[in-house]
Backbone as CSV, one residue per row, in Angstrom:
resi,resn,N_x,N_y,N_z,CA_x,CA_y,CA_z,C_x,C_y,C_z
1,UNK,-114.743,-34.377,158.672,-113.788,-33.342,158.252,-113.283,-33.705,156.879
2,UNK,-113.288,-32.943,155.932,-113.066,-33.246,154.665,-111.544,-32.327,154.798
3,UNK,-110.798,-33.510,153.977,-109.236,-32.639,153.210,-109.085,-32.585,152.187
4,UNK,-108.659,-31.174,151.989,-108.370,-31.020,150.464,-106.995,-30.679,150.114
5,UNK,-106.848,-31.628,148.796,-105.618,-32.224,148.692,-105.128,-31.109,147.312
6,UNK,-104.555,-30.532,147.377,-103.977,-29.439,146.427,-103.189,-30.163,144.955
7,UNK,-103.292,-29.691,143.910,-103.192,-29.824,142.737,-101.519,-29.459,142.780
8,UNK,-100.623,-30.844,142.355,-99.173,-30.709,142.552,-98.684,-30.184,141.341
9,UNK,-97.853,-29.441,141.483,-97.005,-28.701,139.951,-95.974,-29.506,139.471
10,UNK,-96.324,-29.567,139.023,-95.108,-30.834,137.530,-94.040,-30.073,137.471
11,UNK,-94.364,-28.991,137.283,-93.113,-27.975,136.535,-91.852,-28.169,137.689
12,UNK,-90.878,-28.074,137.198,-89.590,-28.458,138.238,-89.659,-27.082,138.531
13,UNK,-89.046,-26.940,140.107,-88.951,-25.551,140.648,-87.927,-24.658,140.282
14,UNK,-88.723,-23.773,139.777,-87.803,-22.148,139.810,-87.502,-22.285,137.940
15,UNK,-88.603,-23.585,137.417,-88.450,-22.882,135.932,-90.066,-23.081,135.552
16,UNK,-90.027,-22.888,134.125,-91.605,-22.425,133.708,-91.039,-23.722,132.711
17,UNK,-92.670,-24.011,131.997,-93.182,-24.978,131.779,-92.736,-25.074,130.468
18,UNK,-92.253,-23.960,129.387,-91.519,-24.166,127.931,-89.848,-24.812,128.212
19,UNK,-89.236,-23.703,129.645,-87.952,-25.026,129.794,-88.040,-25.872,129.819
20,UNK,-88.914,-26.208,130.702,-89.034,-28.006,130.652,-89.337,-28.434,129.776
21,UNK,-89.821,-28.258,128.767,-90.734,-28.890,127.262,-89.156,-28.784,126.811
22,UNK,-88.735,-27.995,126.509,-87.093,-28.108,125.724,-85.977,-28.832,126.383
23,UNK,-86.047,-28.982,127.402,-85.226,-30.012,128.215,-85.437,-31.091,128.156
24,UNK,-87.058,-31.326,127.787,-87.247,-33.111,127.548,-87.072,-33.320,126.147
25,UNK,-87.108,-32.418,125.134,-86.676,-32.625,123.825,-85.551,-32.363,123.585
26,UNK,-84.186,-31.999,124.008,-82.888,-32.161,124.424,-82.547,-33.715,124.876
27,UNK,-83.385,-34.159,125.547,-82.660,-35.452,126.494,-83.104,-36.070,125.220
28,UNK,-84.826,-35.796,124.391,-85.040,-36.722,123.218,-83.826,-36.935,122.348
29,UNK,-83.619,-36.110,121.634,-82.369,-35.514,120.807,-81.667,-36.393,120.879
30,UNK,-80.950,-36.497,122.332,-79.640,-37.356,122.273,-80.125,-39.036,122.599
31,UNK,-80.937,-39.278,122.699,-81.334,-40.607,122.864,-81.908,-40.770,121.327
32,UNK,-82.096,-39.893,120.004,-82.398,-40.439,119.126,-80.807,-40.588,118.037
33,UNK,-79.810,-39.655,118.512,-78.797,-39.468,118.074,-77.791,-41.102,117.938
34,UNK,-78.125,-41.419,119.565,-77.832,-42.163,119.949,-77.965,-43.919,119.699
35,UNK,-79.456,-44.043,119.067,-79.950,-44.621,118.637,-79.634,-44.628,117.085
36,UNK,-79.025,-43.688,116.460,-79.133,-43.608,114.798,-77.701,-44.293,114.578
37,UNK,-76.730,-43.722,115.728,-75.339,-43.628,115.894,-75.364,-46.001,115.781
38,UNK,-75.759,-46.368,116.754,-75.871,-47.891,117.174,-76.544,-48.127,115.444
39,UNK,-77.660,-47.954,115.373,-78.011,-48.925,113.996,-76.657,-47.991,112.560
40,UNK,-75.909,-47.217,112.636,-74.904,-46.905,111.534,-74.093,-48.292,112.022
41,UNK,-73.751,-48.096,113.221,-72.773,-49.469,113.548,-72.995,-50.437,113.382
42,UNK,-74.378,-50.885,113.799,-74.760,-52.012,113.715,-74.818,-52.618,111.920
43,UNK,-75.198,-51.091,110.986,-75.108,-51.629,109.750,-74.216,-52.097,108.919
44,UNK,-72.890,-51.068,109.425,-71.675,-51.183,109.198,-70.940,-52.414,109.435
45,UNK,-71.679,-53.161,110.709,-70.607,-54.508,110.880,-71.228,-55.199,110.449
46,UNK,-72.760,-55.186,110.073,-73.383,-56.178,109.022,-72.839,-55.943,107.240
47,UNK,-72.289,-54.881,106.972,-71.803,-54.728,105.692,-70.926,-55.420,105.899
48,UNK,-69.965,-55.226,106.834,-68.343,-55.820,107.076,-68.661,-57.372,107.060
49,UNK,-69.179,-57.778,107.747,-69.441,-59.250,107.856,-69.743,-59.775,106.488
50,UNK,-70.744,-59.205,105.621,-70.942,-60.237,104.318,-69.646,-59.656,103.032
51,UNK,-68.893,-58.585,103.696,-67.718,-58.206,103.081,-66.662,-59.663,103.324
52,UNK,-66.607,-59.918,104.513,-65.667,-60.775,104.661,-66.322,-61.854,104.228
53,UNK,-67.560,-62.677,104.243,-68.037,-63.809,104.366,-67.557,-64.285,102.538
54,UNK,-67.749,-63.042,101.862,-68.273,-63.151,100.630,-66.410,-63.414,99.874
55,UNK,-65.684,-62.349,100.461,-63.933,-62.301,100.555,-63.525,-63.724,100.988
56,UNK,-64.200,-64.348,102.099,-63.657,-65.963,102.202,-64.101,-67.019,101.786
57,UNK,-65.210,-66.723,101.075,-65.545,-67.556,100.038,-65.226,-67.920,98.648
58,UNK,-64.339,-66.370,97.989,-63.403,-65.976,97.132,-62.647,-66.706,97.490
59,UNK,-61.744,-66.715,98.424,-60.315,-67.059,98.894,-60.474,-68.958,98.905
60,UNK,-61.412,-69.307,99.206,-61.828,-70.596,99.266,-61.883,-71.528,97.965
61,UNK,-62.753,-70.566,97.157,-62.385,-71.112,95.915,-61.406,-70.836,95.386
62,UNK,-60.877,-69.811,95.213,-59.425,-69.618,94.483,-58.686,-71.008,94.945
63,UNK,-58.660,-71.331,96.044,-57.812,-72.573,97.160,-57.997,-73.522,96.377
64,UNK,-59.045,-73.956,95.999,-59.850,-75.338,95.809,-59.593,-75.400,93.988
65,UNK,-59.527,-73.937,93.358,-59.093,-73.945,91.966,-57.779,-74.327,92.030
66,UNK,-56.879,-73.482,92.765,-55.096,-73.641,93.042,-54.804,-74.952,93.212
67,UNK,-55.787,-75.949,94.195,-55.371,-77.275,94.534,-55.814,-78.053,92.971
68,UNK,-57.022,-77.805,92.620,-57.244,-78.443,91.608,-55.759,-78.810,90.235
69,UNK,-55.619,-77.593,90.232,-54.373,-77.153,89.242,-53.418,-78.158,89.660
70,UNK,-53.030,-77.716,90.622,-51.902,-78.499,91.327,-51.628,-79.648,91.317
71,UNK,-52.652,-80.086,91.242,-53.200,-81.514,91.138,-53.044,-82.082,90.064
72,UNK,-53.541,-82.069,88.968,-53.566,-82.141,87.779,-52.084,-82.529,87.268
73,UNK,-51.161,-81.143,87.674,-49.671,-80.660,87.643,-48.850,-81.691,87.923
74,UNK,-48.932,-82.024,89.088,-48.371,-83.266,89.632,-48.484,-84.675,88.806
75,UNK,-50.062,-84.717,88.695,-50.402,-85.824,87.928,-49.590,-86.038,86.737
76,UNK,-49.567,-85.026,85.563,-48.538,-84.761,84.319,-47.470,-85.331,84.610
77,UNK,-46.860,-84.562,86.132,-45.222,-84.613,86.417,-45.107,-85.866,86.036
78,UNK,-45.755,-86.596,87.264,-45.784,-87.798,87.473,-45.623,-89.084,86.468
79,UNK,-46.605,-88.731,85.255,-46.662,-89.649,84.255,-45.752,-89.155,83.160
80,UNK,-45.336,-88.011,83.142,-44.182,-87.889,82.440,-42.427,-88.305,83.072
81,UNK,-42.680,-88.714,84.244,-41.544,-88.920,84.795,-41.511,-90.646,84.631
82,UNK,-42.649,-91.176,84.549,-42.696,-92.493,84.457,-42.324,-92.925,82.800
83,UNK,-42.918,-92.086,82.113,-42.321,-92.160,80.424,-40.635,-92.258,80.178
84,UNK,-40.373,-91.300,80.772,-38.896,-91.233,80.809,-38.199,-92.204,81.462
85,UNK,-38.468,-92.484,82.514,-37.977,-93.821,82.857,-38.183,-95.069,81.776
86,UNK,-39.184,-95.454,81.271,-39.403,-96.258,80.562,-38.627,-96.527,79.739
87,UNK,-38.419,-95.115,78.742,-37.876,-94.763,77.606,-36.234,-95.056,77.982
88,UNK,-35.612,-94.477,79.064,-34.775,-95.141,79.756,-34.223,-96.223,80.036
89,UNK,-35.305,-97.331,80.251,-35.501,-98.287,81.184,-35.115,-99.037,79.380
90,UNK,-35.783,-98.712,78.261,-35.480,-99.335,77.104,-33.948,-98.950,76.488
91,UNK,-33.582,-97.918,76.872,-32.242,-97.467,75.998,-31.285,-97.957,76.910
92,UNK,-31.416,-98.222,78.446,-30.540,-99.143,78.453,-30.146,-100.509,79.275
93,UNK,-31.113,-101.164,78.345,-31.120,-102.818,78.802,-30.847,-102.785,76.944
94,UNK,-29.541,-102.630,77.263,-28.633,-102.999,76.065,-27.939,-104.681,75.528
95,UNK,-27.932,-104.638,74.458,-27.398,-105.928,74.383,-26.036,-105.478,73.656
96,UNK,-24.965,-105.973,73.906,-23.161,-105.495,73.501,-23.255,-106.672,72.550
97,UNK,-22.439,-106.608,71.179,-22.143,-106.869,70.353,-20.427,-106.919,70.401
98,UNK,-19.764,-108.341,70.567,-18.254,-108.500,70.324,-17.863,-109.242,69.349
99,UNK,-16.905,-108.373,68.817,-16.102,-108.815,66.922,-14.998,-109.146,67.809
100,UNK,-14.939,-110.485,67.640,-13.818,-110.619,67.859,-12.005,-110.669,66.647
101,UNK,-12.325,-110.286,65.386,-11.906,-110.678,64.218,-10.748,-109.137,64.739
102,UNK,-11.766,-108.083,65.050,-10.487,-106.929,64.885,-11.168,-106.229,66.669
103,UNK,-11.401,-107.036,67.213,-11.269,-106.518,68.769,-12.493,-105.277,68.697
104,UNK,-13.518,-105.150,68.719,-14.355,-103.951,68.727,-15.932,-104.595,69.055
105,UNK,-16.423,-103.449,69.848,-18.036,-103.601,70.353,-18.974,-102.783,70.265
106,UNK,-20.217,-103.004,70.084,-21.319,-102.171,69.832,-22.159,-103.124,70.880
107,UNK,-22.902,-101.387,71.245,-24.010,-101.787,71.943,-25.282,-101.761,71.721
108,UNK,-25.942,-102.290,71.730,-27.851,-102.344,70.573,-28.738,-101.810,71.928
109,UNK,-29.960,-101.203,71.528,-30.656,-101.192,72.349,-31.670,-102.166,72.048
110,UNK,-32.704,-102.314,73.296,-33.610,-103.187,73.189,-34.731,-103.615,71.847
111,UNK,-34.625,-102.247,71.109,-35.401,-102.314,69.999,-34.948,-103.250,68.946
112,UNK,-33.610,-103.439,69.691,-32.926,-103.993,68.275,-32.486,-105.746,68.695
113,UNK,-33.571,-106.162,69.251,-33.825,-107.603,69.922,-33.783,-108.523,68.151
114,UNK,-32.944,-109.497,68.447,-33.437,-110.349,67.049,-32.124,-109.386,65.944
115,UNK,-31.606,-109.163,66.531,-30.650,-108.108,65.358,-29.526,-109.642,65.009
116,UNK,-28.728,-109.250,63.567,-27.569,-110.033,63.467,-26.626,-108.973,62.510
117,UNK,-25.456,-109.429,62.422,-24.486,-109.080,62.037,-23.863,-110.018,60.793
118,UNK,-23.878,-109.515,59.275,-23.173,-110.448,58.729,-21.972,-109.398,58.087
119,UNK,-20.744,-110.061,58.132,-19.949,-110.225,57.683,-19.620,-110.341,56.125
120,UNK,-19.321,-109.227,55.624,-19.150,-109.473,54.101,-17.516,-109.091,53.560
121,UNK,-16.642,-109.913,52.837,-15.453,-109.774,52.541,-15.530,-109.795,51.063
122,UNK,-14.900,-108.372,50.289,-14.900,-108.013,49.135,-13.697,-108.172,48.484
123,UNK,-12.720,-109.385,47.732,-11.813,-109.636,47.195,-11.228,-108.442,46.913
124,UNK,-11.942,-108.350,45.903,-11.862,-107.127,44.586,-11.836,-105.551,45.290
125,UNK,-12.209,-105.812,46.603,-11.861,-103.991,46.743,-10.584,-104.069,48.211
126,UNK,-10.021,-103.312,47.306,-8.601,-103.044,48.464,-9.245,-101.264,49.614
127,UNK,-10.113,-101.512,49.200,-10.259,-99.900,50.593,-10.555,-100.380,51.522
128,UNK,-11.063,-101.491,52.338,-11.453,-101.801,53.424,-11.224,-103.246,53.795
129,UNK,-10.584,-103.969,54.645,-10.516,-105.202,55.253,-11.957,-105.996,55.518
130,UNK,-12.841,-105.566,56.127,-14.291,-106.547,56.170,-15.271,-105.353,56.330
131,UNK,-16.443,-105.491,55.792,-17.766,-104.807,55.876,-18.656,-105.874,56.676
132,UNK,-19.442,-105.335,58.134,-19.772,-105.766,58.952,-21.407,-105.435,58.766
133,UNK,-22.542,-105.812,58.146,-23.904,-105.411,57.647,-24.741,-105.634,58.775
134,UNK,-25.066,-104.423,59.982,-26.074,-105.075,60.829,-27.091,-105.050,60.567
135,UNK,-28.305,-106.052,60.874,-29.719,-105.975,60.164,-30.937,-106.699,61.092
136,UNK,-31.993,-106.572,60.845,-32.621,-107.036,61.266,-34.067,-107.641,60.764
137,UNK,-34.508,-108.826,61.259,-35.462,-109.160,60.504,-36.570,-108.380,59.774
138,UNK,-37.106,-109.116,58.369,-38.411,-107.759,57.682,-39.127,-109.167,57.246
139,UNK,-40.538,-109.069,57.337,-41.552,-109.264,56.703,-41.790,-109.256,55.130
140,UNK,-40.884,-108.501,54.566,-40.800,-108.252,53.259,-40.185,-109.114,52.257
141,UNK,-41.159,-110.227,51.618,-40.757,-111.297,50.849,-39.977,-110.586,50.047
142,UNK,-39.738,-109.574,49.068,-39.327,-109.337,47.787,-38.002,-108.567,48.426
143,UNK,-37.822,-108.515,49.416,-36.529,-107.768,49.914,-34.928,-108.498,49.754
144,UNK,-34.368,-108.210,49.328,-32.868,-109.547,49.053,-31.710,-108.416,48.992
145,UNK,-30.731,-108.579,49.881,-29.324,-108.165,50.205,-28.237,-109.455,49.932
146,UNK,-28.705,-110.513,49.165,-27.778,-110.715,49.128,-26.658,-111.182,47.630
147,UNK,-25.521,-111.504,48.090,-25.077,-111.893,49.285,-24.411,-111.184,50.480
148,UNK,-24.571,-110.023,50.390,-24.132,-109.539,51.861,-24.846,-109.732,52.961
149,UNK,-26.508,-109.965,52.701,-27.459,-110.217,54.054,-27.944,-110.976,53.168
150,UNK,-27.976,-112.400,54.305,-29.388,-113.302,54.226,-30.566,-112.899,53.819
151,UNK,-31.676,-113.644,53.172,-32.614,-113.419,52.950,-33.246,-113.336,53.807
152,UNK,-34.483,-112.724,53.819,-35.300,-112.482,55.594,-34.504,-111.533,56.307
153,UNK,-33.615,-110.982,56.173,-33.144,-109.470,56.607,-32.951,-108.451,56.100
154,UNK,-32.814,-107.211,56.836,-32.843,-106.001,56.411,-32.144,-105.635,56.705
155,UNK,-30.617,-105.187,56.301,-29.345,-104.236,56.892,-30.032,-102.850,57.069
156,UNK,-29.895,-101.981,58.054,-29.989,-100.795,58.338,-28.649,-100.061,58.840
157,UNK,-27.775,-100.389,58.532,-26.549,-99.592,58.422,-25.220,-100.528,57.753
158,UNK,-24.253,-100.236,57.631,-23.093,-101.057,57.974,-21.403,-100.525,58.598
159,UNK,-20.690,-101.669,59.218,-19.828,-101.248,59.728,-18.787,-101.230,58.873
160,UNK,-17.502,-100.800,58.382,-16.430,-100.771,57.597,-14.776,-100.563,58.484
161,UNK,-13.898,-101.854,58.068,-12.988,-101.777,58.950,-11.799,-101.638,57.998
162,UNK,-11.311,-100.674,57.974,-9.741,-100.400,57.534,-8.498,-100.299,58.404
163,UNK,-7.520,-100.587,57.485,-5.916,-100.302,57.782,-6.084,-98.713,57.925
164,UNK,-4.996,-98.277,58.264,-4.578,-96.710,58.293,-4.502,-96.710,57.270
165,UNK,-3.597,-97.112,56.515,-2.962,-96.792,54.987,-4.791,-96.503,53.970
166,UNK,-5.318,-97.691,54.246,-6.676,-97.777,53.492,-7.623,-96.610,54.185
167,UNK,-7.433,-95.911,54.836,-8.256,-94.869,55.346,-7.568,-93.643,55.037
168,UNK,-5.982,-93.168,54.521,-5.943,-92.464,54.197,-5.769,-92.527,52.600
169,UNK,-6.142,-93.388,51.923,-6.149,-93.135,50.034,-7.497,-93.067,49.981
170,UNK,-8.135,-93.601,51.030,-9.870,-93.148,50.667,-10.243,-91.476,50.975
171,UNK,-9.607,-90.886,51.914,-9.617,-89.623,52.556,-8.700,-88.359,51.160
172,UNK,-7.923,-89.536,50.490,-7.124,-88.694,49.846,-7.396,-88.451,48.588
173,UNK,-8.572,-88.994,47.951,-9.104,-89.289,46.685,-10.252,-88.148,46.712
174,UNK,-10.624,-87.501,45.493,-11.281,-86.429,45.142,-12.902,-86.915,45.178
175,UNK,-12.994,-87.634,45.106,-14.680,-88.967,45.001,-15.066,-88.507,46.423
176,UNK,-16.399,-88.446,46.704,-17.042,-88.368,48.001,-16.985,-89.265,48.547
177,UNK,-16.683,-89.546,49.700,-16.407,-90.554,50.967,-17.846,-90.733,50.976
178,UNK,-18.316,-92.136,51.201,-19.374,-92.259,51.413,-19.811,-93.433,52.811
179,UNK,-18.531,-93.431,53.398,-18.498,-93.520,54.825,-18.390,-93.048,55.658
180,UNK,-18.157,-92.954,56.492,-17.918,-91.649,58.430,-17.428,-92.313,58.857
181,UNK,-15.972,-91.854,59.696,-15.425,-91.565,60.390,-16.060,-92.262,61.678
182,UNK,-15.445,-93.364,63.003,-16.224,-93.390,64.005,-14.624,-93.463,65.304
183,UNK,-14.196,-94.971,65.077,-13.024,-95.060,65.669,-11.887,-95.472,65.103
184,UNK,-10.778,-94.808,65.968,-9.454,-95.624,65.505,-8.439,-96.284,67.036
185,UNK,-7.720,-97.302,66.548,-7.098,-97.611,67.458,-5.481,-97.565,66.613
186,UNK,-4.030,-97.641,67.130,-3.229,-97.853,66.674,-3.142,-98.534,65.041
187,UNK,-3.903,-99.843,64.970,-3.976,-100.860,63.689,-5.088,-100.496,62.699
188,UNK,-6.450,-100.200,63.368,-7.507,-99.948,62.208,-8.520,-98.451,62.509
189,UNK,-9.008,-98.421,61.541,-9.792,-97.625,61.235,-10.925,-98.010,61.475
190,UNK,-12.479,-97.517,61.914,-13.915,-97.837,61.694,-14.433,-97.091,60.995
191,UNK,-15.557,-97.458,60.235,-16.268,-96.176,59.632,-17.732,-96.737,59.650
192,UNK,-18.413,-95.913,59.285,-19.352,-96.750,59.290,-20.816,-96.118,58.024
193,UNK,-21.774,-96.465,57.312,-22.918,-95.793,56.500,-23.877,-96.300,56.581
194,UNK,-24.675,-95.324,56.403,-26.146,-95.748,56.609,-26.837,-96.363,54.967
195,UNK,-27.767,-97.643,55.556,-28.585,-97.834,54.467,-29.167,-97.008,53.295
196,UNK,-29.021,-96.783,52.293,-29.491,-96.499,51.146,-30.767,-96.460,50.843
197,UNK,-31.141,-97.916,51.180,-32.845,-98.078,51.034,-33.163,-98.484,52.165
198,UNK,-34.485,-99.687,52.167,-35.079,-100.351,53.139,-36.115,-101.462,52.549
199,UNK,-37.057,-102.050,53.140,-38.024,-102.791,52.889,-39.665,-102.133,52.878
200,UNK,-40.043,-102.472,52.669,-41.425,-101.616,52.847,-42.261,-101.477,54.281
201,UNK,-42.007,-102.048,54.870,-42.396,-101.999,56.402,-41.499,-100.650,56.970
202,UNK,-40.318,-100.301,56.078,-39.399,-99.170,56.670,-40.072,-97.945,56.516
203,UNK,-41.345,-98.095,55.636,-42.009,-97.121,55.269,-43.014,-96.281,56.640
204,UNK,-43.199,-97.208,57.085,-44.184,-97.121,58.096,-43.196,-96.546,59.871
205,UNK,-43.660,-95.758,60.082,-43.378,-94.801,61.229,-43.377,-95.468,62.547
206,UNK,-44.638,-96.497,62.294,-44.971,-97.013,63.737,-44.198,-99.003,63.654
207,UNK,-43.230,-99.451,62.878,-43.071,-100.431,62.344,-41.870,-100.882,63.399
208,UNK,-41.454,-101.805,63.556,-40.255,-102.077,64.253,-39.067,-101.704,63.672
209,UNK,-39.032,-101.847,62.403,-37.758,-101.301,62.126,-37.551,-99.689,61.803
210,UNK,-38.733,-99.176,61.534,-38.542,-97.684,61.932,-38.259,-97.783,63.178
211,UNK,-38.803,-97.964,64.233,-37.946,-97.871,65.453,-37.147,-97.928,65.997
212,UNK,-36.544,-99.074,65.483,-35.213,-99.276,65.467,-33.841,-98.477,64.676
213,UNK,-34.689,-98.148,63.770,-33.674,-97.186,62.728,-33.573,-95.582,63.877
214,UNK,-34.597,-95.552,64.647,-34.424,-94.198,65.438,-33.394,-94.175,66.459
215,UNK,-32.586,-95.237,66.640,-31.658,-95.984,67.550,-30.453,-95.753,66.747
216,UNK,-30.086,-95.543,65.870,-28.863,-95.997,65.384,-28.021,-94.943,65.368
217,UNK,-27.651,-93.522,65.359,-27.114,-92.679,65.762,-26.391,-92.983,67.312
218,UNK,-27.253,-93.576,68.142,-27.022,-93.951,69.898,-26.077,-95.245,69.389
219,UNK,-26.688,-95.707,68.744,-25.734,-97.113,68.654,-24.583,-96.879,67.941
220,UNK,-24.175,-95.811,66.752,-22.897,-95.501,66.361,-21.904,-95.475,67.177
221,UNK,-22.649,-94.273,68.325,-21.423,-93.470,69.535,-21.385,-94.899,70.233
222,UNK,-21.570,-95.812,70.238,-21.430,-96.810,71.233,-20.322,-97.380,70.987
223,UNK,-19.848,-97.330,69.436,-18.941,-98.251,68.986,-17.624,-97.552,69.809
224,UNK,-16.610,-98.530,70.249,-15.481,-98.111,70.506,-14.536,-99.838,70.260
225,UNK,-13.124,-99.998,70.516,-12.410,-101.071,70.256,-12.160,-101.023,72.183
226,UNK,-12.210,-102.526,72.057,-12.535,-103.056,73.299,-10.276,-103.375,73.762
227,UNK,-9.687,-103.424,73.394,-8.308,-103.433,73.514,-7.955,-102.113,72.668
């Protein structure tokens, strides 16, 4: 007995064979939609990603420039804060200077190591009681102050001590004062002027006694009378 097996219809029941062709290209449709939709995203968070990767690599270096700076900054601070101390550390490890003749003190700074004080008394001039020549050693054979400074020194200022009375006929006379004004106590007057000249080493900027001469303004205000 032979069976015969009938030819099955594809077509879904109760439609014809163009619906179905458009129904499976409908379901295509949205499975390609679908598919376009995922790789936009997928491209999009691959843009985003080397957006950021590339943004924190910016931010990284900027960091690493900022620290650099910073760095540096500090370093400056640092060695400029140590200068100042120094510079400090020299202006005041002072050495005090006491007259005992009319009670008064000055204070030297370190530059002015090796300094002396001479004493010069002028018969012949009634404006001032003693001229006090501070100085300090020079190199300079042909240099001579005296007799107000030893040979082998260099006065770079001097001190001048008057009566009242002798500080006001000098103040009261039409001639230019060619002293200043520093202290007074009840009995005397101070005054004090700067060197005129120098030695030839004074010439030189980087010399000890230029250096020392850059001191002497600090060392004026220092003067005061100790009673």
């Amino acid at each position: 007995m032979v069976k015969i097996t009938r030819n099955m219809d594809i077509t879904p029941k109760g439609e014809s064979f163009k619906k179905a062709e458009e129904k499976i290209k409908k379901k295509f449709s949205w499975t390609r939609l679908f598919i376009t939709l995922f790789l936009v995203v997928l491209t999009a968070g691959a843009t985003a990603g080397t957006m950021w990767y590339f943004m924190d690599q910016a931010a990284k270096t900027d960091k690493k420039t900022i620290d650099s700076l910073q760095s540096q900054l500090d370093r400056m601070i640092e060695d400029q804060k140590k200068a100042n101390e120094e510079d400090a550390k020299d202006n005041t490890d002072e050495m005090i200077y006491e007259n005992t003749d009319y009670d008064f003190e000055i204070e030297f700074t370190k530059k002015w190591e090796g300094y002396k004080v001479f004493k010069y008394v002028d018969e012949k001039d009634d404006s001032a009681l003693a001229y006090y020549y501070v100085a300090l050693p020079t190199s300079d054979d042909t240099w001579d102050e005296s007799p107000r400074v030893s040979k082998g020194y260099a006065s770079l200022f001097a001190i001048s001590v008057h009566t009242k009375e002798q500080w006001k006929e000098i103040n009261s006379t039409e001639s230019p004062v060619m002293t200043e004004f520093v202290e007074e106590n009840d009995t005397y007057v101070i005054s004090w002027s700067h060197a005129q000249a120098g030695p030839s080493e004074g010439m030189d900027e980087a010399s000890d006694y230029s250096k020392a001469n850059d001191d002497v303004p600090q060392i004026i205000n220092s003067i005061k009378f100790s009673k």
